[in-house]
VOGU-3710 file (C-alpha; in Angstrom, 3 decimals, decimal comma):
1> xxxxxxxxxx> 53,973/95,345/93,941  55,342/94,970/97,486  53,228/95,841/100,477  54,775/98,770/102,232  56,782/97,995/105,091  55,705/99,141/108,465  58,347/100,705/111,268  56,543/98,155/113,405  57,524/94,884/111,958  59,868/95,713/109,817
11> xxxxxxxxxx> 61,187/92,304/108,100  64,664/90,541/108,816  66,202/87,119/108,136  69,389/86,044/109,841  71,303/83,105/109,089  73,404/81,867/111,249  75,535/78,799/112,089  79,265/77,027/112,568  81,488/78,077/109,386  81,503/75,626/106,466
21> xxxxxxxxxx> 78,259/75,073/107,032  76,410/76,670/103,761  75,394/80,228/105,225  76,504/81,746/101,690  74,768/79,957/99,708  71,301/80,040/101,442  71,609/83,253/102,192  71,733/83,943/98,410  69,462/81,511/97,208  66,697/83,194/99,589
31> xxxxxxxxxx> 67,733/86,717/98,575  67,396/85,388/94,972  63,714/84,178/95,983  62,653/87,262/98,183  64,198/90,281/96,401  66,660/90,706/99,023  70,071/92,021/99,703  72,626/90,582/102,335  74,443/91,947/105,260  77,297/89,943/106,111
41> xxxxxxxxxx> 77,901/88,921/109,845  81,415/88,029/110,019  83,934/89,692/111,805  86,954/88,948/109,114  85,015/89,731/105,983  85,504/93,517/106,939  88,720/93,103/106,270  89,715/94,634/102,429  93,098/92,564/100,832  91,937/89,116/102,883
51> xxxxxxxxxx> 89,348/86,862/100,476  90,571/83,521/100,437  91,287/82,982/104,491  88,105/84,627/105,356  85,701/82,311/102,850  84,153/86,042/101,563  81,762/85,866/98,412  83,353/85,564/95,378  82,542/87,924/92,622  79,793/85,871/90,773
61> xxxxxxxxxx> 78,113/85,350/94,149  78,252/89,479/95,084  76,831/89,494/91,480  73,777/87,533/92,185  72,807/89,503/94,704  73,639/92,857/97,055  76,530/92,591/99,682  76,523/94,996/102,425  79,735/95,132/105,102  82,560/93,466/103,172
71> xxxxxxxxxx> 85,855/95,103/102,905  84,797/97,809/104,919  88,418/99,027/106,603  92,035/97,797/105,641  93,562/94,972/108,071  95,524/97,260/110,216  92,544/99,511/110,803  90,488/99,125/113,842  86,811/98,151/114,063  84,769/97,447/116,953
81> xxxxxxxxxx> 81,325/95,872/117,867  79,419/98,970/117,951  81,372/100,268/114,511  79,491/97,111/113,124  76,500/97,486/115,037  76,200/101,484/113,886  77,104/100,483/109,813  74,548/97,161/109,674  71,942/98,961/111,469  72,220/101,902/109,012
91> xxxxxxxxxx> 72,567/99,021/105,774  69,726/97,592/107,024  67,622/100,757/107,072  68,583/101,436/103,699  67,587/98,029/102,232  64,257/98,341/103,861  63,680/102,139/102,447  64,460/100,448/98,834  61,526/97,703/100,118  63,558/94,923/99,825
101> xxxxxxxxxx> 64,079/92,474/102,304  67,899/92,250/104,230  69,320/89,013/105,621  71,416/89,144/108,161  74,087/86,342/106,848  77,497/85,437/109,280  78,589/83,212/112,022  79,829/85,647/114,401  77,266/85,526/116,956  78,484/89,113/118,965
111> xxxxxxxxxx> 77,574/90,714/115,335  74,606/88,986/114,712  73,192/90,361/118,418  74,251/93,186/118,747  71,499/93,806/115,375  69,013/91,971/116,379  68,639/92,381/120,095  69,951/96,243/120,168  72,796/95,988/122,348  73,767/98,712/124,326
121> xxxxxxxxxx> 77,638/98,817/123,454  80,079/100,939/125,671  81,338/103,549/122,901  85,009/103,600/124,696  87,712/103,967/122,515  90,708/101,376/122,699  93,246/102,112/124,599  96,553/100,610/122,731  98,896/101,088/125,301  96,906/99,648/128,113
131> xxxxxxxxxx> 96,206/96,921/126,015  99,423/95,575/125,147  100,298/95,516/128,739  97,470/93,319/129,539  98,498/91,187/126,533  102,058/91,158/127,954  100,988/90,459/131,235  98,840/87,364/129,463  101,903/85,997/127,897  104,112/85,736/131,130
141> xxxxxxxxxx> 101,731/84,545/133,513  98,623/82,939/131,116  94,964/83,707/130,280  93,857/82,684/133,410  95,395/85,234/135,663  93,655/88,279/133,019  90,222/86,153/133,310  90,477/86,054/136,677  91,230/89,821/137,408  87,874/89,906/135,419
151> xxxxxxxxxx> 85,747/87,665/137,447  87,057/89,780/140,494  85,648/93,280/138,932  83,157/91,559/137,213  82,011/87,593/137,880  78,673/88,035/135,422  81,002/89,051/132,442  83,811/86,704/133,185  81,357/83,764/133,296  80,579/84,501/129,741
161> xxxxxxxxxx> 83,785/84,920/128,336  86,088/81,882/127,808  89,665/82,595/129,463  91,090/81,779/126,187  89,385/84,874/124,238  92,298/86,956/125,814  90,946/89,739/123,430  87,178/90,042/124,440  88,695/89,650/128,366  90,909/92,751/127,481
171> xxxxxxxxxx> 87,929/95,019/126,244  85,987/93,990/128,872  88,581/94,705/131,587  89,290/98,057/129,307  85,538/99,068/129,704  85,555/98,828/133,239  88,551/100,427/133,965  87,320/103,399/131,594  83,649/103,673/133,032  84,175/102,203/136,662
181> xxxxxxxxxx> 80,953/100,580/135,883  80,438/96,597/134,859  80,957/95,383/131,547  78,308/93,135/131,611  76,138/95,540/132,450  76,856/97,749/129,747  75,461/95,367/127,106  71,862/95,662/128,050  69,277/94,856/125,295  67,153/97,903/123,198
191> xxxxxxxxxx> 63,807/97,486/121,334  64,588/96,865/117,507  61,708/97,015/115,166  62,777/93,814/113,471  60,077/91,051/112,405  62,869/88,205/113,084  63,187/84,887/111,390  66,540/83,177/112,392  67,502/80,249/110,705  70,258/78,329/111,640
201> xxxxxxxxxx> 72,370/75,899/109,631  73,847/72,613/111,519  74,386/68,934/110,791  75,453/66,105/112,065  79,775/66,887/113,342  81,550/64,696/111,226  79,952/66,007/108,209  80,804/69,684/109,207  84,434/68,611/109,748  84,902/66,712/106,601
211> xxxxxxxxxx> 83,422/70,074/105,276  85,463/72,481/106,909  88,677/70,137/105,934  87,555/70,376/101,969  87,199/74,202/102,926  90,893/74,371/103,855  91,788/72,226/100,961  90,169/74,520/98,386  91,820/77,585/100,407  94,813/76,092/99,931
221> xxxxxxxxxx> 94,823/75,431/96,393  93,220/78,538/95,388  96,461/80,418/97,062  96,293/80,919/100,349  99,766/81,023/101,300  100,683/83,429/98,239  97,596/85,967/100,039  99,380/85,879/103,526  102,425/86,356/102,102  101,278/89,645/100,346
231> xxxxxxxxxx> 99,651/90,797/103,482  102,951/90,596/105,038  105,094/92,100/102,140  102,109/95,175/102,682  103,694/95,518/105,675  100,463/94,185/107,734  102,024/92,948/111,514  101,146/89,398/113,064  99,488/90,621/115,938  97,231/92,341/114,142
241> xxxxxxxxxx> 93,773/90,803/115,177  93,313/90,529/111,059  96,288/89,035/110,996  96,065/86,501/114,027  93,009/85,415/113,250  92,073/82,256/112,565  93,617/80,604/109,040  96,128/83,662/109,294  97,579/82,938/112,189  98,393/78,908/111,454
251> xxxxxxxxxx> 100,094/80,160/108,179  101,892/82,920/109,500  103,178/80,206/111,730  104,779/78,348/108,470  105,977/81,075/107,199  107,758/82,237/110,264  109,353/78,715/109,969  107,350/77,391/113,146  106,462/74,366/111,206  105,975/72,989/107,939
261> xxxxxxxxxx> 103,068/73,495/105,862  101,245/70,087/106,214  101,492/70,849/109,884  99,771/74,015/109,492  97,485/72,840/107,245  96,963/70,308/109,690  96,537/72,868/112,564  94,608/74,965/110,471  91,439/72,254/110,362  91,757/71,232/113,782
271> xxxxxxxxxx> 91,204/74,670/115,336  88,626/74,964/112,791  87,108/72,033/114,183  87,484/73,662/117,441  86,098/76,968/116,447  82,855/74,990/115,248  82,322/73,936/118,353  82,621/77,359/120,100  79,979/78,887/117,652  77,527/76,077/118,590
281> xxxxxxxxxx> 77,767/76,541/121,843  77,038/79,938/121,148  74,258/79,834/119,003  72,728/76,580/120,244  70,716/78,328/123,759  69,183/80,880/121,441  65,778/79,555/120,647  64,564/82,077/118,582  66,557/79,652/115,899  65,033/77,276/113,601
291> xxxxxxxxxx> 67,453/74,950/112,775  68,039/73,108/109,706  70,395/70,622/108,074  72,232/71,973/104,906  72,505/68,554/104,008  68,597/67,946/103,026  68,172/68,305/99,421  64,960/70,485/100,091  66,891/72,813/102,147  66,092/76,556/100,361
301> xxxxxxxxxx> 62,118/75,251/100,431  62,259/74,482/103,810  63,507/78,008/104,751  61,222/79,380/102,616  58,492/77,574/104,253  59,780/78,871/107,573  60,232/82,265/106,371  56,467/82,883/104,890  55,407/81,038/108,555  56,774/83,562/110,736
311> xxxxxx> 56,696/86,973/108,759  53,084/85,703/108,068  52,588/85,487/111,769  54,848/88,220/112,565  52,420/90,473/110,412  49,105/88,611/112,628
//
């Protein structure tokens, strides 16, 4: 029999890291050990009709074990931070009230905080035609000149957010405009009830490259091109964010006739390699993460070992 859970330290597991990195598969191999379920933290997953691009859980892997927040809206529907926040708040809730233990799984960092520290998200509603004139306004004169209308109206939000992330710059700017208030300090932090153990998966860069390349490869040969090309025929726009993400957008690019395929293949695992780096440097100042290498054969012991530690003293 499980203990019953109190509101106070209620437990939850995140696992977090670069992509390619083996997040899947510990995340189910520890549900698997601790009668869990799994809340995915990754901002394509959502997406219904888009599987191979966005690395989801195959079938036998959603069979081992509960998935919570895949496929949750169609690629040309729109879904923002506190959308995600609101639905793996309330899926986390629910796994607890069954008394079984949720893991927070993903490498989108926004996603992953937004749960575990309580932001305080703006709830303004997008604004489509403002948007695409900041977008337009990006492609004459550059992300620079939008990132630096930001640090103007708002230097602690701009220092955060890369000039090249045109579309976090644009809901910023959009949330500022609509509340004449900073952005940045609209994303204060609530109390969450959450026992936290955060586990993060990295290894040495090479090795997560040569991963991410054999990720590509399999993508590729398990049809990649063949699932863009249906989006499409669906009648799903490029500049959809779905659609422009990353893996999408390189080839959408070949299929435009932009380039050829090895060249977007080729693209395709150097801005992965790229995109790596961005979610160290986003995860890496967080201390609250144990970090282990999914290389070590022991790996699933030594996050159990860390998980018993710290709900244990959690529960002290």
């Amino acid at each position: 029999m499980q203990e019953p859970i109190t509101t106070q330290s209620l437990p939850l597991i995140a696992v977090v890291g670069p992509t390619a990195s083996g997040k899947t598969a510990l995340g189910i191999a520890l549900a698997e050990a601790l009668g869990g379920e799994i809340v995915s933290a990754d901002s394509r997953q959502i997406y219904r009709e888009m599987e191979i691009g966005t690395a989801k859980p195959t079938p036998a892997e959603r069979a081992r074990v509960p998935h919570h927040l895949l496929d949750v809206v169609a690629p040309d529907e729109p879904f923002t931070l506190a959308h995600y926040q609101m639905l793996a708040t309330r899926a986390i809730a629910d796994i607890h009230a069954r008394g079984n233990v949720p893991l927070l799984v993903g490498g989108t960092g926004l996603y992953v905080r937004a749960v575990i520290d309580g932001l305080e998200i703006p709830s303004v509603p997008p604004d489509p035609a403002r948007r695409v004139e900041w977008e337009k306004q990006a492609e004459r004169e550059g992300a620079d000149v939008l990132h630096a209308l930001l640090a103007e109206r708002d230097p602690a939000a701009a220092a955060k957010i890369p000039p090249a992330n045109v579309r976090r710059v644009i809901r910023a700017l959009e949330v500022i405009e609509a509340t004449g208030r900073p952005f940045s300090a609209q994303q204060l932090r609530r109390p969450t009830p959450y026992a936290l153990t955060m586990i993060g998966l990295n290894t040495e860069r090479q090795r997560l490259y040569a991963w991410a390349d054999a990720r590509v490869d399999q993508m590729m040969a398990a049809g990649f091109v063949a699932e863009v090309e249906g989006l499409v025929a669906r009648g799903y726009a490029w500049n959809l964010p779905a659609m422009s993400s990353l893996g999408y957008a390189q080839i959408g690019a070949y299929l435009r006739g932009e380039m050829s395929l090895a060249d977007a293949v080729q693209r395709l695992k150097w801005d992965t390699h790229g995109f790596i780096r961005k979610q160290l440097i986003w995860f890496r100042p967080d201390t609250r993460i144990r970090w282990l290498d999914p290389a070590a054969p022991d790996l699933v012991a030594q996050a159990m070992a860390l998980v018993s530690s710290e709900q244990t003293h959690g529960e002290s």
